[in-house]
C-alpha positions as CSV (number, residue, x, y, z in Angstrom):
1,X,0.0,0.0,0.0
2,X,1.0,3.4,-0.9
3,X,2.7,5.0,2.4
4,X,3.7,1.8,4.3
5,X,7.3,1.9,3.6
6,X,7.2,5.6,5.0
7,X,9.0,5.9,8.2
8,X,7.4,6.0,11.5
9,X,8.1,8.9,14.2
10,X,8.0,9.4,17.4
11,X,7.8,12.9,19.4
12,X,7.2,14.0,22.7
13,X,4.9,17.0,24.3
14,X,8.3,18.9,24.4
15,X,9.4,18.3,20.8
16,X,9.4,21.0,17.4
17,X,6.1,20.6,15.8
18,X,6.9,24.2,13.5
19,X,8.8,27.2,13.8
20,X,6.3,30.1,13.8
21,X,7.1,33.4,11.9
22,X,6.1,36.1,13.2
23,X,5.0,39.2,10.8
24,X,6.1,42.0,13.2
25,X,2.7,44.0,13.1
26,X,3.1,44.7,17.1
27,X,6.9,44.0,17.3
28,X,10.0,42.9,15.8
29,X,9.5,40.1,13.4
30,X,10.9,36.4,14.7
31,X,11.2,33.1,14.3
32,X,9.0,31.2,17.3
33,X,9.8,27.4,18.3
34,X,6.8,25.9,19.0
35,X,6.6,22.4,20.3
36,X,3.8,19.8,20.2
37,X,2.6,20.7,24.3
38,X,2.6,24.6,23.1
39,X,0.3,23.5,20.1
40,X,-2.3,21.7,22.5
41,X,-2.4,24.3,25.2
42,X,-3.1,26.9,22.6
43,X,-5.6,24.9,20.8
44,X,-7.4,24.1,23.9
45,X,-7.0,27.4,24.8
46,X,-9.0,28.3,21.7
47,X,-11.3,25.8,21.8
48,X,-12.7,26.4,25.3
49,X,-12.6,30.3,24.8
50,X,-14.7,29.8,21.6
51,X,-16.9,27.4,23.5
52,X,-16.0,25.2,20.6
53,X,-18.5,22.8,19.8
54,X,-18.9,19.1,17.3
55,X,-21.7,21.7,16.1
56,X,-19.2,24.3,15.0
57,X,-18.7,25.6,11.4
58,X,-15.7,27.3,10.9
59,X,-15.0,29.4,8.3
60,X,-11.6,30.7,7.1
61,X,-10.0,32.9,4.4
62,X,-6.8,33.6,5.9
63,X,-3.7,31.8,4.4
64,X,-2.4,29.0,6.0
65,X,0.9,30.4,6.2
66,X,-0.6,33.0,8.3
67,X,-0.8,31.5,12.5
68,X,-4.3,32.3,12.6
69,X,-4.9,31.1,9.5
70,X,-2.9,27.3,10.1
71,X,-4.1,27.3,13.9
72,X,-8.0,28.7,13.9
73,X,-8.5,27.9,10.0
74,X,-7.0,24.3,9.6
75,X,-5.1,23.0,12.9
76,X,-8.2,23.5,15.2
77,X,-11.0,22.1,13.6
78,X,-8.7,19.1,12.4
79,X,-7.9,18.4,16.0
80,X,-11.5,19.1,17.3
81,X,-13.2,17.3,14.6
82,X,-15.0,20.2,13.4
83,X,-16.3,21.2,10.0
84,X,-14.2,24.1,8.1
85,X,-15.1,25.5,5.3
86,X,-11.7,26.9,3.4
87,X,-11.8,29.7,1.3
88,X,-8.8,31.4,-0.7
89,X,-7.4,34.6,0.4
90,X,-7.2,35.9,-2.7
91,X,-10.2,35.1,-4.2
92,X,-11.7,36.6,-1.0
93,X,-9.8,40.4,-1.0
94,X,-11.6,40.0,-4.9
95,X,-15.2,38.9,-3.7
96,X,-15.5,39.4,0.1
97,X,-19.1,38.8,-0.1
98,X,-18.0,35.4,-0.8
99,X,-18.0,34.8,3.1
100,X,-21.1,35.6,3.9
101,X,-23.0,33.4,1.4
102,X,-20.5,30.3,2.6
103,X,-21.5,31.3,6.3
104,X,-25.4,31.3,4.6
105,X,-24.7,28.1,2.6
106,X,-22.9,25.9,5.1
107,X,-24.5,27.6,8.3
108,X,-21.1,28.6,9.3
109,X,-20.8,29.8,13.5
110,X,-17.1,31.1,13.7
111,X,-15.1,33.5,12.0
112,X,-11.6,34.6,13.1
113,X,-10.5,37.7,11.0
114,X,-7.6,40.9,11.4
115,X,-8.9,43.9,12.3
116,X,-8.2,45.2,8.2
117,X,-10.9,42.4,7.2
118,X,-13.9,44.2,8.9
119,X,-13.0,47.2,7.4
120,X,-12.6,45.7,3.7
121,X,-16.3,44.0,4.4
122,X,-17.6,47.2,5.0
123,X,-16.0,48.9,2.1
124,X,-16.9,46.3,-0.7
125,X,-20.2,44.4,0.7
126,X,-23.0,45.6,-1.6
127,X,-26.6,45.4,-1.3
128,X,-26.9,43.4,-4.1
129,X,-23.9,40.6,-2.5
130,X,-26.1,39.8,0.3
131,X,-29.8,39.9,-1.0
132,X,-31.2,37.1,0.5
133,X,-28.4,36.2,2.8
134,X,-28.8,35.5,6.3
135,X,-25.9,35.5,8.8
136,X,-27.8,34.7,11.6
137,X,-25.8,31.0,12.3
138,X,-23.1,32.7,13.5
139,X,-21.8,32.8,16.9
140,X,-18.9,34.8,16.5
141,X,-16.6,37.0,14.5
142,X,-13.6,37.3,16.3
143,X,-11.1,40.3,15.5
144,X,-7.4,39.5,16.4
145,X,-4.3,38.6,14.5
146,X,-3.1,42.4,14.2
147,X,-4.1,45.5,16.6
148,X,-7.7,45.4,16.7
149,X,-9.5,48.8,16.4
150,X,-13.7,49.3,18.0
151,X,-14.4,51.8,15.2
152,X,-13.9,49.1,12.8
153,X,-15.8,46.3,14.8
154,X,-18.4,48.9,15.7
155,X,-18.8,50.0,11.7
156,X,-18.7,46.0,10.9
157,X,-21.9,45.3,13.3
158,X,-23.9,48.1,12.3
159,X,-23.8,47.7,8.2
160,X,-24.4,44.2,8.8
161,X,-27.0,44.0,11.3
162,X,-29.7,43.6,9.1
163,X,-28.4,40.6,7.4
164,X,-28.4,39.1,11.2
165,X,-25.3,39.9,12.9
166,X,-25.6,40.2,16.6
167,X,-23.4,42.2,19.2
């Protein structure tokens, strides 16, 4: 069978699992060891701050080479068994409408996004995007990844509040 002559590996809790680059948006950028017991803790860090449930949907945009992108987008919901529905980053900055009918189509609950995103939403969202389009599955949106702003939250929930998005 394909894959049975690939070697098996063993690793410990205190072992590499990635080195994690950091962008430098509050900071100096860096290069950030993590090992497999700093990966659990901060997924079941996540998990029980998003009150992460097997009923979750999860939607992402955010490249996977991006930590919140790999951890919230990919890593988490592999590790939790919960549904994700992946979109491309690119094809999002193009068409960011494109979320909200996969949070209408797949009943999506949990969005983590940078501050810039809610803005962007905001800005290219028209009324003619989301006719139809109901948002009210979701849970969350969760701002973080860069320096988060309330204006741009605050602007986010009040253009969008009719389509079902809740404070």
């Amino acid at each position: 069978h394909p894959g049975d002559d690939l070697p098996v590996t063993r690793v410990g809790p205190g072992d590499l699992a990635y080195l994690q680059t950091s962008s430098g948006t509050t900071g100096n950028q860096r290069c950030i060891p993590t090992t497999h017991r700093m990966l659990l803790k901060q997924l079941a860090s996540y998990a029980r701050r998003m009150e992460l449930t097997s009923g979750d949907v999860i939607l992402n945009w955010m490249p996977l080479h991006h930590d919140g992108g790999l951890l919230l987008g990919a890593i988490l919901p592999f590790v939790c068994a919960v549904p994700v529905v992946l979109m491309s980053p690119l094809d999002w900055v193009r068409h960011p409408a494109m979320l909200f009918k996969a949070i209408d189509t797949y009943r999506g609950t949990l969005c983590t996004m940078p501050n810039f995103a809610f803005s962007h939403l905001v800005r290219r969202v028209r009324e003619r995007d989301v006719e139809g389009i109901s948002l009210s599955s979701m849970r969350a949106f969760m701002n973080g990844s860069e320096r988060v702003y309330h204006t741009s939250f605050d602007r986010f929930l009040e253009r969008f509040a009719p389509l079902g998005v809740m404070t």
